[in-house]
N, C-alpha and C positions, 0 to 999 in steps of 0.2 A: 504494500500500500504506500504511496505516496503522494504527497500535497506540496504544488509548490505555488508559491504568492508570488505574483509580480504588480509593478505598476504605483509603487510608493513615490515618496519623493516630495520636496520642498515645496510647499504652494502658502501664496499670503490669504488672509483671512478674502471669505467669499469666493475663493474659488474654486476647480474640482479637478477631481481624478478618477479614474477608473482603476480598480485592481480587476487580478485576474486571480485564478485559483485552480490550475492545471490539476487534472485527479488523475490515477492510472492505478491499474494493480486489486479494483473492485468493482464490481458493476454501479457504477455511479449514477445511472437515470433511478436507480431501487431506494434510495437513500434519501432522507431530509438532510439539506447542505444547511452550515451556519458561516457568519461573517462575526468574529467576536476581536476582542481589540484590550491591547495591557496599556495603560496609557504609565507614564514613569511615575515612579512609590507608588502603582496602585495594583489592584487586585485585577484580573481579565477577567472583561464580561462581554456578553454575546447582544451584539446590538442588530442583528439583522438572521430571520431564519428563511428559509425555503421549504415546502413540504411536499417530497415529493407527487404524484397522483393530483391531489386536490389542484397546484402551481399556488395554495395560499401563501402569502407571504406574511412575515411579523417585525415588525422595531420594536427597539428599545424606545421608550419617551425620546430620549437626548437628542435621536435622530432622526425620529418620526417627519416626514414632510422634507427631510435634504437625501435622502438617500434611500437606494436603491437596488435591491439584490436581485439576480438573472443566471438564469442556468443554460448551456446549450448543451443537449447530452448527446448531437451528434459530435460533438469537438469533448466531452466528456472538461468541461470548464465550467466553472460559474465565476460572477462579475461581480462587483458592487460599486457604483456609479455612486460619488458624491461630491452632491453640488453643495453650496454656500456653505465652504470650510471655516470652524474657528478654531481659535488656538488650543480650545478642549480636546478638539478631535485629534490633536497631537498624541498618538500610540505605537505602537507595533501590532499590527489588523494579520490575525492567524484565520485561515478557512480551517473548516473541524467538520466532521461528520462521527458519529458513533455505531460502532458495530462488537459490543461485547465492551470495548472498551473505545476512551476518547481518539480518535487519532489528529494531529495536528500537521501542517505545514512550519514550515523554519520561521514564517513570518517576511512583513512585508514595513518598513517603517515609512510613516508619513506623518511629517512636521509642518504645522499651520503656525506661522510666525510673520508678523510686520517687520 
């Protein structure tokens, strides 16, 4: 199984980015995907889910209405699109799925700084 983040990187407040979250190694359309995020001295939380079957999607509060989670399972990827960044959203953003146990990607870091 592996998860790899791409598509981090420096942006100033109000602007966005897209990660990406390359899967391989499981059948990844069978799975609910998550977008969860450490931001620094704090604890990771999962601010964006995917379910697979139904396509519902969930936010955290914090992100409700700037962002965006997408899956393609012909490219076996999912996305998460976010617009009007601020300096909170400053983390290391891991895609995660669970099968028995958590599995993680290395992470992806993205700094909202003026």
């Amino acid at each position: 199984v592996q998860l790899v983040e791409s598509g981090g990187g420096f942006v100033r407040p109000g602007g966005s980015l897209r990660l990406s979250c390359a899967a391989s190694g499981f059948a990844f359309s069978r799975y609910n995907m998550r977008w969860c995020r450490q931001p620094p001295g704090k604890e990771r939380e999962c601010v964006a889910t995917l379910y697979t079957g139904s396509g519902i999607t969930t936010y955290a509060d914090s992100v409700k209405g700037r962002f965006a989670i997408a899956r393609d399972n012909a490219e076996n990827t999912m996305y998460l699109q976010m617009n009007d960044l601020k300096p909170e959203d400053t983390a290391v953003y891991y895609c995660n799925f669970f099968l028995g146990n958590n599995y993680w990607g290395q992470g992806t870091q993205v700094t909202v700084s003026s």
